[in-house]
C-alpha positions in Angstrom: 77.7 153.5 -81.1 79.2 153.5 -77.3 80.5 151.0 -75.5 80.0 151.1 -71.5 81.2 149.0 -69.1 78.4 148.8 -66.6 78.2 146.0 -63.8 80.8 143.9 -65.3 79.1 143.9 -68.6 79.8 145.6 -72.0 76.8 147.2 -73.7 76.8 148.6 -77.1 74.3 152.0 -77.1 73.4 153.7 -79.6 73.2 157.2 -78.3 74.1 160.7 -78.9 77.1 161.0 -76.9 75.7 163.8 -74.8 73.2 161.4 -73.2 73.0 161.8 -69.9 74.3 158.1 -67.9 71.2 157.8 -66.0 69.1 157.6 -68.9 71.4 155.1 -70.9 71.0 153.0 -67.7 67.1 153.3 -67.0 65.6 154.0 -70.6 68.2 152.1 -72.6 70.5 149.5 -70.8 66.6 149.0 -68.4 68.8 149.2 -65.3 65.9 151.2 -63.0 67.6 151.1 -59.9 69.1 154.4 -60.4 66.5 157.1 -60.4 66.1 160.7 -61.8 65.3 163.2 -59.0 66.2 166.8 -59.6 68.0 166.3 -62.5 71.2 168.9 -61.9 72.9 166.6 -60.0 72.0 167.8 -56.4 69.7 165.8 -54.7 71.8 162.1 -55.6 69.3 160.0 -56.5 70.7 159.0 -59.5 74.3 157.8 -57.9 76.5 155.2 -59.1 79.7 154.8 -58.8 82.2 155.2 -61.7 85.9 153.9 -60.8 84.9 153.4 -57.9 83.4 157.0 -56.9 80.3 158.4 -56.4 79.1 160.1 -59.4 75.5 162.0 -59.9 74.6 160.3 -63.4 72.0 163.1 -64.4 75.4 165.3 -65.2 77.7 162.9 -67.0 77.4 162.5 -70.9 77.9 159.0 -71.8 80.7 159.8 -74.5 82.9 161.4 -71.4 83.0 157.8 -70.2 85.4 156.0 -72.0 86.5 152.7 -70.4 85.6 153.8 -67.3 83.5 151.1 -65.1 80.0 152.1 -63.8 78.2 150.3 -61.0 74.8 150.7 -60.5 72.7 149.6 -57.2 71.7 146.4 -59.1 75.6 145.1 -58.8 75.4 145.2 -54.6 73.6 141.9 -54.0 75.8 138.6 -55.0 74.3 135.7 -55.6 71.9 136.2 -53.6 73.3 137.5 -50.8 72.4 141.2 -50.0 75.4 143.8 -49.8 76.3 144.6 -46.5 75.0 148.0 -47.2 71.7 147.0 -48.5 71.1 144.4 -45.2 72.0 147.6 -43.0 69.5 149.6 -44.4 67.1 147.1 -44.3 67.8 145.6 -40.7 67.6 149.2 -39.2 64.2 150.4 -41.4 65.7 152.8 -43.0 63.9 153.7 -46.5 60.9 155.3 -45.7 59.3 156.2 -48.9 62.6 154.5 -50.3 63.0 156.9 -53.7 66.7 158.0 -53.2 67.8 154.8 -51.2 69.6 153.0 -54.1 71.6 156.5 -54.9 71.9 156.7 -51.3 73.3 153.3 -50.6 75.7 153.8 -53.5 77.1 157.0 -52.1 77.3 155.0 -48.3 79.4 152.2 -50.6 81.9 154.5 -52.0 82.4 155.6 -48.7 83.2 152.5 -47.0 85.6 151.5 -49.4 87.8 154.4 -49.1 86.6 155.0 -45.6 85.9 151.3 -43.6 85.1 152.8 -40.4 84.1 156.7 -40.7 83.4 159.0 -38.1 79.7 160.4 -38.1 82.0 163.8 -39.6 83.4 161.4 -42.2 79.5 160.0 -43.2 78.4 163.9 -42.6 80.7 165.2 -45.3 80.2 162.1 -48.0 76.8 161.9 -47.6 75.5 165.0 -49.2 72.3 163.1 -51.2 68.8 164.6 -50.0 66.1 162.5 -48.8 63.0 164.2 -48.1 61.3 161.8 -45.6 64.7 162.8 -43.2 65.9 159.5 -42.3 69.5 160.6 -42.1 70.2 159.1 -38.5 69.2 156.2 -39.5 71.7 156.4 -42.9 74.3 157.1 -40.3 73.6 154.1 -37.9 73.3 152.1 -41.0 76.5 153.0 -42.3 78.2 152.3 -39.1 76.5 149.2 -38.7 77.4 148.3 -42.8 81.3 149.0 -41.7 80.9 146.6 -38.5 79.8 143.5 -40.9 82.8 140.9 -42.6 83.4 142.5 -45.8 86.3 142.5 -48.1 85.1 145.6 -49.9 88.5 147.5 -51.2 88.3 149.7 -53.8 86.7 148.2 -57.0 85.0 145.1 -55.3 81.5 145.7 -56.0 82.3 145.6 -59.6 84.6 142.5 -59.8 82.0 140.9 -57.6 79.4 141.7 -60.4 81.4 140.0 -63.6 81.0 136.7 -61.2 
């Protein structure tokens, strides 16, 4: 039996502990936010954040995790009230076919916190999740326009938000 910490919440799994994370979250926790994509941890669409940094889940055994805290896409919105991430991306169209958006919005929140108002250079080099429809200038203008809303997101805010 593991113990995660995911969203605020403590789950007991019982898995081997070289499961990969992302299917702990989708096939046993039913958090399907985070998607599988490639699968060798290249194409990001199965991003969370753990502590706080952007981690490809397809790569990390669940029994590395310890009490490490994992955030997944589901943990942005508050009450009802979309991250300011998530109302970027919507208020500038930026999912197309919308597949790697949650691991993509995930890596542009990880950013912001340690980064509040990055450079297009600063987005260019954190940003390294694929999306095959090509919507990357709108991820950047999104991002931008995610760092110009009222937000108090420090490090470790998404998941303090979540245990409310």
């Amino acid at each position: 039996m593991t113990v995660l910490s995911v969203n605020g919440k403590s789950y007991d799994v019982d898995v081997e502990p070289d499961t990969p994370l992302l299917w702990v979250l989708r096939d046993t926790i039913g958090l399907t936010g985070t998607k599988y994509g490639c699968g060798i941890a290249q194409c990001g669409a199965c991003t969370v954040l753990i502590d706080g940094v952007a981690t490809r889940s397809c790569q990390v055994p669940v029994g590395t995790l310890g009490a490490r805290q994992v955030t997944t896409v589901e943990a942005l919105a508050r009450n009802g009230t979309l991250h300011p991430v998530q109302k970027a991306w919507l208020d500038l169209d930026v999912p197309q076919c919308g597949y790697c958006q949650s691991g993509m919005m995930m890596a542009a929140v990880a950013l912001l916190q340690q980064k509040p108002n990055p450079t297009d250079a600063d987005i260019d080099t954190a940003i390294t999740n694929i999306c095959r429809c090509g919507t990357y200038q709108r991820i950047r203008a999104a991002i931008h326009a995610a760092a110009n809303m009222q937000w108090s997101g420090g490090p470790g805010e998404i998941a303090r938000n979540a245990r409310r």
